[in-house]
C-alpha angles and dihedrals in degrees: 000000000000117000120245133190097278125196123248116283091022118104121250095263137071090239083050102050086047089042086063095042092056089053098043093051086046087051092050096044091049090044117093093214090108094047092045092054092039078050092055099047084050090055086037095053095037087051083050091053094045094051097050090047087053091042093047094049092046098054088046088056087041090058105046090047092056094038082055096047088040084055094058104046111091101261096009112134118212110211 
């Protein structure tokens, strides 16, 4: 085969260089690196869930407790 500019790292020859590519990419698709982060953005997006369903409770808590304190002043109105 003709040599080519290569780039480093790559052998001198086209096969070579190919040769490279197709270990590089089994090396990729045998490697956990994908699952683990997929695994990470599911825990992420479940703790966010979690957090807007206790903020959510909370204000709503929040609320009822001030329209009720607001209820018993003189003068107060509850909405």
């Amino acid at each position: 085969m003709a040599d080519f500019n290569a780039p480093e790292g790559c052998l001198k020859t086209l096969e070579g260089c190919m040769n490279l590519l197709a270990k590089k990419i089994q090396r990729f698709l045998v490697s956990e690196d994908g699952p683990t982060a997929v695994e990470y953005a599911v825990m992420l997006a479940l703790i966010v869930i979690v957090c807007l369903t206790a903020i959510s409770s909370i204000g709503t808590n929040a609320k009822n407790t001030f329209s009720s304190v607001a209820g018993s002043l003189a003068g107060g109105t509850a909405s």
